[in-house]
N, C-alpha and C positions, 0 to 999 in steps of 0.2 A: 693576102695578109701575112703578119709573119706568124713562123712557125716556129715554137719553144721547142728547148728538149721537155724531158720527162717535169711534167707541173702538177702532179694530181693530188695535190695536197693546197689546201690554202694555209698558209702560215700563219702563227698568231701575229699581235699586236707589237711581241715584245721585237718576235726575228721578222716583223715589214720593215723595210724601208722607210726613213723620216720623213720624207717627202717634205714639204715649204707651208709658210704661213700664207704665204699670195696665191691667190688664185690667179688662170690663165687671164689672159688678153683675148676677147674675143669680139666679136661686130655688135653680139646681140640680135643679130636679125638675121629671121629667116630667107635665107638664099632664093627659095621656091615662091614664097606665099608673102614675101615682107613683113610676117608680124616680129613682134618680139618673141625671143628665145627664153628671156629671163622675167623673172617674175616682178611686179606682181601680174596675174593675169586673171581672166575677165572672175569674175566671183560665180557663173554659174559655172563653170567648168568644171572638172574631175582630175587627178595628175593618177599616175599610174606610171611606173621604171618597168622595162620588162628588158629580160635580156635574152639571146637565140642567137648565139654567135657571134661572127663579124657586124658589129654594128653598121658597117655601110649600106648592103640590104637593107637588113632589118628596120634603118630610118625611114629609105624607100618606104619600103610595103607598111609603114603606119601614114607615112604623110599622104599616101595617096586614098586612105579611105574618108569617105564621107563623114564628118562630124567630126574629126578630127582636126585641132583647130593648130595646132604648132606641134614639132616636135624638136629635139638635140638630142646628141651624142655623148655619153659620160663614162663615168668608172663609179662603180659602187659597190656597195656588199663587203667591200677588204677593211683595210686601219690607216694607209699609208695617205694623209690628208694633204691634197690637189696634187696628185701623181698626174707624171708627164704621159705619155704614150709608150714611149722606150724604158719607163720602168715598170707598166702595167705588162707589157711585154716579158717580163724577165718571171712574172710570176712571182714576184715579192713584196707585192704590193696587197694583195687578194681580193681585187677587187675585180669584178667583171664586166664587159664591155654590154651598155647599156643605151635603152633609148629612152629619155622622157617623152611620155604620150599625153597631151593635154587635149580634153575633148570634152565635150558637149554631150551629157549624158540626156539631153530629148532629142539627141538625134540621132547618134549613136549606145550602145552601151557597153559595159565594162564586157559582159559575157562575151558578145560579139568580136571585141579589141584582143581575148585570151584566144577566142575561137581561131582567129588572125592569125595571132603568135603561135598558140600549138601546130597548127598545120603548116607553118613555114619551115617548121624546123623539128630536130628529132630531141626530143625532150625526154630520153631516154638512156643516151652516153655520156654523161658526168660528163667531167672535164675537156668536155671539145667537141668539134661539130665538126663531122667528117674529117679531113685532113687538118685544120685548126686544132693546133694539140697544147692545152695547158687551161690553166684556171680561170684564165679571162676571156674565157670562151664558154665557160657553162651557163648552162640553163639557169634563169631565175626569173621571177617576181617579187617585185617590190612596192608594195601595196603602201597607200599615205593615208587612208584611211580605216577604222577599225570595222565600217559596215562594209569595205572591201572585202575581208576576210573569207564569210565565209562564201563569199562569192565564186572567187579565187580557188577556193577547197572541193566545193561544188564544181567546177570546168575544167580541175584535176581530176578527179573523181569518175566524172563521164567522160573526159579522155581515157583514162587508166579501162576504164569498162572497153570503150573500143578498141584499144589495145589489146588487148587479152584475149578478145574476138578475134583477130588476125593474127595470135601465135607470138607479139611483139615483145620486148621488154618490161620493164618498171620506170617508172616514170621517176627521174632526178632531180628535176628544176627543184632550185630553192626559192623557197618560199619565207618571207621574211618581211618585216614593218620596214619602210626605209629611212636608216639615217642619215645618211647624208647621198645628195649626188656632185660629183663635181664635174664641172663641162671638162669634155675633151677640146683640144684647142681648133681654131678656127678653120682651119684644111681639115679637118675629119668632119664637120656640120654639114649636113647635104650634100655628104661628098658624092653620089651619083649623076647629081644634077649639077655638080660643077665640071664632073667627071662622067660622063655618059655610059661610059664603054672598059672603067674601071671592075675593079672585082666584085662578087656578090653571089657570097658562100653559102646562100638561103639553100636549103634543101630538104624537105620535109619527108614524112614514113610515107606519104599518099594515103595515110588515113584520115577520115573525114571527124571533123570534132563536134559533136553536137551540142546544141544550146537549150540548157531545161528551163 
């Protein structure tokens, strides 16, 4: 994936980037599974943004779990509305490379989908994951629900406890309501599975994350 110089700031609203009123061009449909990417979607579901790096992983390891009914690739968290790839890149945009998770909460649950994400990745070094060095690379949740919350606080919470248990850091992901997501364009959606043998920056503490 590409690698920024120094990003470890996000910018305000006034110095991002304009970015366009049109949104991307894309299929709509999932590469892997054929459902729809784009909403509306089924009404028992649950959405949930989570972000852990390079999103190309990160798709991976959500679309392959059980009860997980569709996922895409975005940008979120920043100001700069329906940014390309090449400016979320530059770090002026502040938004960070995301996955939507749409699932089936009698089959799967939200604790289990965080448990997923914290242990893929280290949720620990702000602005980057491993060599991935800049703002659209940090840690986040982005919750669409208000009884997400303290869910969410809760799976931080017993993370940070095991952390602390093995000597680790402070836990950075942000945590935030989501406003807006916008898809990343069409070659980023499932890109592993169109791409078998492409990059995939997932790499966690080896700490186990438990579920209360």
């Amino acid at each position: 994936m590409w690698i920024t110089e120094d990003k470890q700031t996000i910018p305000s609203a006034q110095d991002s980037l304009p970015g366009r009123s049109e949104a991307v061009r894309i299929s709509g449909v999932h590469h892997v599974n054929g459902r729809s990417i784009v909403p509306p979607f089924d009404s028992e579901c649950e959405e949930i943004v989570l972000g852990l790096g390079c999103f190309w992983g990160a798709e991976r390891l959500f679309w392959q779990l059980p009860g997980v009914k569709v996922t895409a690739v975005g940008y979120a968290g920043g100001h700069t509305p329906n940014p390309s790839y090449e400016e979320t890149c530059t770090g002026k945009t502040g938004h960070t490379e995301v996955v939507r998770v749409i699932f089936d909460p009698t089959v799967i649950g939200l604790p289990e989908i965080l448990r997923a994400s914290f242990e893929a990745h280290d949720p620990t070094q702000g602005m980057r994951q491993g060599n991935d060095i800049g703002n659209q690379y940090r840690s986040a949740i982005y919750y669409t629900r208000e009884d997400q919350r303290a869910i969410v606080e809760k799976s931080m919470a017993d993370y940070q406890q095991a952390l602390d248990q093995s000597g680790l850091g402070r836990i950075t992901t942000e945590v935030a309501p989501l406003r807006e997501f916008y898809y990343a364009e069409e070659y980023h959606q499932q890109y592993l599975a169109k791409n078998p043998g492409g990059y995939c920056g997932l790499k966690g503490t080896g700490i186990s994350c438990p579920i209360g």
